[in-house]
C-alpha distance (Angstrom), angle and dihedral (degrees) to the residues before:
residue distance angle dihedral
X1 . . .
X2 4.03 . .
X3 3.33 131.7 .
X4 3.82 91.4 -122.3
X5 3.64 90.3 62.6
X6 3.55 97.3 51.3
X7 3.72 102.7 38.0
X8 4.05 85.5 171.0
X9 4.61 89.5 79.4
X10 3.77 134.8 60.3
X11 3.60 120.9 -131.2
X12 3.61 115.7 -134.1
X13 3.60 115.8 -125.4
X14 3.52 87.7 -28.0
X15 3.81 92.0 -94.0
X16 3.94 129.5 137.9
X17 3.66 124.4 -138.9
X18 3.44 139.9 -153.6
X19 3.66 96.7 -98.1
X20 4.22 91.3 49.3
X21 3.78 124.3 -86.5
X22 3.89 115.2 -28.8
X23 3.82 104.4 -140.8
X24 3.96 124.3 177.0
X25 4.26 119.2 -158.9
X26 3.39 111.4 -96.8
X27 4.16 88.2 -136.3
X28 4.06 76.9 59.7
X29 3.53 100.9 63.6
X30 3.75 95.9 40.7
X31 4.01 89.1 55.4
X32 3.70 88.0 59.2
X33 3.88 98.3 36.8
X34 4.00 81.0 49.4
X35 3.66 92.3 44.4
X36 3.41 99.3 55.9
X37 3.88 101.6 40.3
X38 3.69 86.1 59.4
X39 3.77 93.0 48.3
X40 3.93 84.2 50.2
X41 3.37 94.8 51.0
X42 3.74 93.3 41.7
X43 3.57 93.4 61.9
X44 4.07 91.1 44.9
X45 3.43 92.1 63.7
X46 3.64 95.0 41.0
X47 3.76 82.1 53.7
X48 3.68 100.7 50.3
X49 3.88 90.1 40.9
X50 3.65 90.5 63.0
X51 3.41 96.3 45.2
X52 3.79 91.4 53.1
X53 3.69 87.5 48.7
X54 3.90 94.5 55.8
X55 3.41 95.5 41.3
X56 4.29 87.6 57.5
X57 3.38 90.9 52.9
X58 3.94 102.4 44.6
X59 3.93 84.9 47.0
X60 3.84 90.6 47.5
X61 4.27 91.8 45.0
X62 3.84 88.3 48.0
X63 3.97 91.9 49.1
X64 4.03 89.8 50.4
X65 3.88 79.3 44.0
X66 3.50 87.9 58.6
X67 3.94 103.7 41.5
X68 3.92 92.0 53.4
X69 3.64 88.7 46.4
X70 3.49 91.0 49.5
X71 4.05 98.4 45.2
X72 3.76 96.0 52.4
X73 4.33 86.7 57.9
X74 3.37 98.3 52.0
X75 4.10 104.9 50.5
């Protein structure tokens, strides 16, 4: 079984083995490739979407901050 004749599988490394040539489906390695980029980019934007969400409420604590700060001077 060669790669030729089955242009639908990947060799790996190009190597036999004892047991003939180990071949994995093309469609195979694309599932996990695709898998794991969107598992990557999954946690990215849960990342950056927590980030965002700390950063809104530090900004909105230090304007409060601010305004109480603020109100006590001016009376």
């Amino acid at each position: 079984m060669f790669s030729a004749e089955h242009p639908e599988t990947v060799r790996l490394c190009g190597q036999r083995y004892p047991s003939g040539d180990d071949m994995i489906p093309a469609e195979g390695l694309i599932v996990v490739a695709g898998t794991a980029g969107t598992l990557m980019a999954a946690g990215w934007i849960l990342m950056v979407t927590r980030q965002e969400r700390r950063e809104n409420r530090r900004s909105v604590s230090a304007a409060h901050a601010t305004d109480l700060t603020s109100a006590g001077t001016e009376a």
